[in-house]
C-alpha positions as CSV (number, residue, x, y, z in Angstrom):
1,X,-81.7,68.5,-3.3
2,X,-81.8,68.5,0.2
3,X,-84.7,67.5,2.1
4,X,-85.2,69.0,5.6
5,X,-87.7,67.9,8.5
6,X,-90.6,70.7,8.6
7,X,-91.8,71.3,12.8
8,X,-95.3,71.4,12.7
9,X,-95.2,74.4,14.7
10,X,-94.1,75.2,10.8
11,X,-97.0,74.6,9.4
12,X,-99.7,76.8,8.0
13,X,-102.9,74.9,9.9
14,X,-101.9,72.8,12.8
15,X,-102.8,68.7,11.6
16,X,-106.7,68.0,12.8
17,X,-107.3,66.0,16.0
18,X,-108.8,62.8,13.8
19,X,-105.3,62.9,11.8
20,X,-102.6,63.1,14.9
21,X,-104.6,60.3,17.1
22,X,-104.6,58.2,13.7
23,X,-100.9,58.7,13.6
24,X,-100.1,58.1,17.1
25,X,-102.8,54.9,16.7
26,X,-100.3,53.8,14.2
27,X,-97.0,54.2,15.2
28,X,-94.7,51.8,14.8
29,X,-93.0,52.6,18.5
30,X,-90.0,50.4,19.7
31,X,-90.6,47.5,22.1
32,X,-91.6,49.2,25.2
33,X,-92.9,52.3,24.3
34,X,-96.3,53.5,23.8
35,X,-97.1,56.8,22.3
36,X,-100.3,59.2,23.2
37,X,-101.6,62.5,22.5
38,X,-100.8,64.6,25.1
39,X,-101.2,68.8,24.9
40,X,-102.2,68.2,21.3
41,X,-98.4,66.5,20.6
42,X,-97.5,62.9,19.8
43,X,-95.7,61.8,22.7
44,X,-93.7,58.5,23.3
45,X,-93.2,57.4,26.6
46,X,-91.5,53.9,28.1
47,X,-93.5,51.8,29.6
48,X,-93.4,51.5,33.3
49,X,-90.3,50.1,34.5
50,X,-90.5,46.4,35.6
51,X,-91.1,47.5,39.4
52,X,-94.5,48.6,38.4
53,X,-96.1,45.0,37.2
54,X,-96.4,43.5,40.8
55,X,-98.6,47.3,41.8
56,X,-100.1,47.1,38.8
57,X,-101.0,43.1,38.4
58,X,-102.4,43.3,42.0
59,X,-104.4,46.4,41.0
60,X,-106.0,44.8,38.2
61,X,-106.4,41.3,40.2
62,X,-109.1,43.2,43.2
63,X,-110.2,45.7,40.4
64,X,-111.5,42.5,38.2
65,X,-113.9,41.0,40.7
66,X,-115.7,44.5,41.2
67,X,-116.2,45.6,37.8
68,X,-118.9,46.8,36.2
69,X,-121.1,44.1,34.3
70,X,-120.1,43.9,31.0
71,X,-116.8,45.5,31.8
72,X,-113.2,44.3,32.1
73,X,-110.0,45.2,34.1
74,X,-106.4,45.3,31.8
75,X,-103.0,46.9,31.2
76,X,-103.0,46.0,27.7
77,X,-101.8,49.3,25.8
78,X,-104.4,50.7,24.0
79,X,-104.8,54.0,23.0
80,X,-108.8,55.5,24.2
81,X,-109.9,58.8,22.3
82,X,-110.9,61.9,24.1
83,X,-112.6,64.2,21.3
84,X,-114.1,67.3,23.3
85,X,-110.6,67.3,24.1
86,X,-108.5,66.4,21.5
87,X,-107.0,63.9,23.2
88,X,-105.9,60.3,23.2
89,X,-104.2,58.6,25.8
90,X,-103.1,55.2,26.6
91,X,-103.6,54.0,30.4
92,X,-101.5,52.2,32.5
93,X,-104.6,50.5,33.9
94,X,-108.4,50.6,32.9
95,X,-111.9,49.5,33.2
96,X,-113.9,49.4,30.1
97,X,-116.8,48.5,28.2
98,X,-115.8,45.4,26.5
99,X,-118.6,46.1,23.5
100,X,-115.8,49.2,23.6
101,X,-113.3,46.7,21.6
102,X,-116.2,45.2,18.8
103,X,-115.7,48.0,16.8
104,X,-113.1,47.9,13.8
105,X,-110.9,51.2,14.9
106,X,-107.3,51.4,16.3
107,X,-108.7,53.6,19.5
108,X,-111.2,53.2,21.7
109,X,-114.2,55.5,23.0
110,X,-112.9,57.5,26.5
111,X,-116.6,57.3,27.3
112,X,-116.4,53.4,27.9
113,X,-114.1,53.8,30.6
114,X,-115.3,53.7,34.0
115,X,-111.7,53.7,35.9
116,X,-108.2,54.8,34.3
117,X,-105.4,53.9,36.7
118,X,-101.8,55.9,35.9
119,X,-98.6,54.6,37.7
120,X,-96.7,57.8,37.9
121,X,-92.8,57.7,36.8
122,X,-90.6,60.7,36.9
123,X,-92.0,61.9,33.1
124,X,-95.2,61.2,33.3
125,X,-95.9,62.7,36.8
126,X,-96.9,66.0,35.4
127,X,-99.6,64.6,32.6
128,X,-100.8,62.2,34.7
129,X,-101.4,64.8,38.0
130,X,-102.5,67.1,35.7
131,X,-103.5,67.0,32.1
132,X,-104.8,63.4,32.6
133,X,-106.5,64.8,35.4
134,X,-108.4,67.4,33.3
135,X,-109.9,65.1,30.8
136,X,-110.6,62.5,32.9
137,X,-112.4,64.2,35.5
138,X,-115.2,65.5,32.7
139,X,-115.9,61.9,31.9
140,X,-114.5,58.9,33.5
141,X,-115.9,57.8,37.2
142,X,-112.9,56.9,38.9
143,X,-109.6,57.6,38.5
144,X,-106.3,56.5,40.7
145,X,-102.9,58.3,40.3
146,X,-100.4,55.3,41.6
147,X,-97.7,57.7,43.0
148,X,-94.7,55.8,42.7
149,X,-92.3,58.1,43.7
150,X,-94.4,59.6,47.1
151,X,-95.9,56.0,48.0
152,X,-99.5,57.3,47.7
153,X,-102.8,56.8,45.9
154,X,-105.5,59.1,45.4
155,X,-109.3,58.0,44.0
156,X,-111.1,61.1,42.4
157,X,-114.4,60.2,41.8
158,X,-117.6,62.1,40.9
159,X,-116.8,63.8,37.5
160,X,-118.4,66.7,36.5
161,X,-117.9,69.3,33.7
162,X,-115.4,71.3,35.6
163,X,-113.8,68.0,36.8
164,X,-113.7,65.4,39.6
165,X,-115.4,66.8,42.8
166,X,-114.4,64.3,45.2
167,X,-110.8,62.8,46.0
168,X,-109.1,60.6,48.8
169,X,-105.2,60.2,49.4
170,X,-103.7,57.1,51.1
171,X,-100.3,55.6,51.7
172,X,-99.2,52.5,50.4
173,X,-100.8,49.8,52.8
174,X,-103.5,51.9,54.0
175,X,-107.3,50.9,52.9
176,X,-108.7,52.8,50.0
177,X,-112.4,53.1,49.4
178,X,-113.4,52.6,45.8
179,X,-116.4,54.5,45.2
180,X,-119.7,53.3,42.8
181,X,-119.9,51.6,40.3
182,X,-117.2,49.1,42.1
183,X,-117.5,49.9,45.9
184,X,-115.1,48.1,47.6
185,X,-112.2,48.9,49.8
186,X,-108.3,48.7,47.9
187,X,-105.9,46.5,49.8
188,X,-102.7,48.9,48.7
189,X,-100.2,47.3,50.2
190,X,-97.9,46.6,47.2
């Protein structure tokens, strides 16, 4: 007998949102690759390419003396669950609740974010400007798109149900003003 792969386009009933972010949660992905749900599909993406740690490191450096209390600044990959939007994504860089990561789980809350940052790469460019975008501009306070290829960053800020209602676009060495709850001004020279 010969087995063949089923698409779950195939299937009867699409899989429920609780089942695919478990299954991307536990993935066994190769070195270097993290996998998210993205448009309701497991996706799995590289990592940023080794150009983005320096960007990224001084990011989270002036990001970690402004956060929240009770909060933390990290690129560690963990996947955060979005479920009015059946979605669960992975940031490149985040500010989050720490009682976020008490819990026994494999994902944590979207709600205890209070900044995503997302390095843009070739592939990700389109989630990140505007998927990413979507979700996190219901929920999350501030959110930085890192444009790698452009040499930009842009801060939305003010989330609302029909997303973020404020946004400000810089070069690369230009200030950027980091709105509430962190309120300083972004050296982005990187």
């Amino acid at each position: 007998m010969i087995e063949r792969a089923t698409p779950i386009d195939a299937l009867s009933a699409p899989p429920a949102f609780e089942d695919l972010l478990r299954t991307t949660a536990e993935m066994d992905t190769p070195d270097g690759f993290k996998a998210e749900l993205i448009r309701g599909k497991i996706v799995v993406s590289p990592f940023s390419r080794l150009r983005y740690s320096r960007p990224m490191r001084l990011l989270r450096e002036q990001l970690q003396s402004h956060v929240p209390d009770g909060c933390f600044a990290d690129t560690s990959p963990f996947l955060f669950r979005f479920p009015s939007a059946e979605r669960g994504y992975g940031p490149d860089l985040y500010v989050a609740e720490e009682e976020a990561f008490e819990e026994d789980g494999l994902h944590a809350d979207g709600a205890a974010l209070s900044l995503v940052g997302e390095f843009t790469s070739v592939s990700t460019k389109d989630a990140d400007w505007n998927e990413k975008l979507d979700v996190y501009g219901r929920l999350v306070p501030v959110y930085l798109v890192v444009d790698m290829q452009d040499s930009e960053i842009t801060c939305f800020h003010d989330p609302s149900p029909h997303g973020y209602r404020a946004r400000t676009t810089v070069s690369f060495g230009e200030p950027l003003r980091i709105p509430a709850p962190f309120d300083f001004t972004l050296d982005t020279t990187i």
